[in-house]
Steps between C-alpha positions, in 0.01 A plus 500: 500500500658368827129457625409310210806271545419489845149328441585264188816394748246443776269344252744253314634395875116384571432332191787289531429442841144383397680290177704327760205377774320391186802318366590342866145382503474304184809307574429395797202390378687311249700382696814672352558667833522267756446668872457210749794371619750649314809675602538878563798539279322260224187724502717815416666324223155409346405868594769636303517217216165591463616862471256666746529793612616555867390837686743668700390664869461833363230381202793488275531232235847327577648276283724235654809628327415813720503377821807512717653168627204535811218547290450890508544682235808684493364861530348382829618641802633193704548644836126633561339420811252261376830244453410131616923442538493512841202227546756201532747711763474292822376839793673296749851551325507852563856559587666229285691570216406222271492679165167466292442192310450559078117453394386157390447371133155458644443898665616577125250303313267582764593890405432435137221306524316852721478621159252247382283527822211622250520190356574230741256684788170491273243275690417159337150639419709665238577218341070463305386630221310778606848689619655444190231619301459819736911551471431439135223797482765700722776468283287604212401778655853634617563436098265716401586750779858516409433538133283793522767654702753407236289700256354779681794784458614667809291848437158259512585343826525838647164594344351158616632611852340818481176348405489274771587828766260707377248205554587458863521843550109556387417216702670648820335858389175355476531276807590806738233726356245230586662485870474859516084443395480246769 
């Protein structure tokens, strides 16, 4: 059962990752999303009026009540060594004691706005019809994946798994007893 929640969590995560790009898409085609010239912190509003989704480093879908005051969410560890907090620390200052200045309102809505990268970071050729209508077909798809999982009971996904082993198996069987002809 863990399995099978596994896969419909994995599932659900990329369907509403698809529902999103195809949502971002058709409004800023209609213009409801406005991208040129526009303030950081104004885009994130709109992102979150909007209600779209924002993905957290790890894959995670993170709402924005979730996120600590920096933009991680709060589970995340903070003092990893991929931190970007020392990036504004003047090297040549090595053996003052000035103590370290508070982020900006900007590094924070900078933070946030990380988890909408899938969004905002699409190329403009994203923006025709032919990518929505191929997000469209891949959205379907992932619906029809994730229902079938949904119905399929756990014992059947084991069997389906079994099915699919014993396939590769004969192939490899097969494959070695023709390199052993050779």
């Amino acid at each position: 059962q863990k399995r099978k929640d596994y896969i419909i969590g994995v599932l659900s995560s990329e369907l509403s990752k698809i529902d999103n790009k195809v949502r971002f898409i058709q409004y800023v085609i209609e213009d409801k999303i406005k991208l040129r010239n526009i303030k950081r912190a104004d885009l994130l509003k709109c992102l979150e009026d909007f209600k779209f989704d924002p993905i957290s480093v790890v894959g995670k879908t993170a709402t924005p009540e979730a996120l600590a005051s920096d933009g991680r969410p709060h589970d995340e560890d903070k003092s990893g060594s991929d931190s970007d907090d020392d990036d504004d620390d003047n090297d040549d200052d090595v053996g003052s004691s000035k103590k370290k200045a508070t982020k900006k309102p900007t590094d924070a809505i900078s933070e946030r706005l990380k988890g909408y990268n899938y969004l905002t970071s699409m190329p403009l050729l994203s923006l025709t019809y032919e990518k929505v209508q191929e997000l469209l077909k891949d959205k379907k798809n992932k619906e029809d994946e994730l229902s079938e999982i949904k119905r399929k009971s756990v014992k059947d996904l084991w069997e389906h798994d079994l099915d699919q082993l014993e396939i590769v198996l004969q192939e490899h069987e097969a494959k070695e007893l023709e390199e052993l002809r050779a």
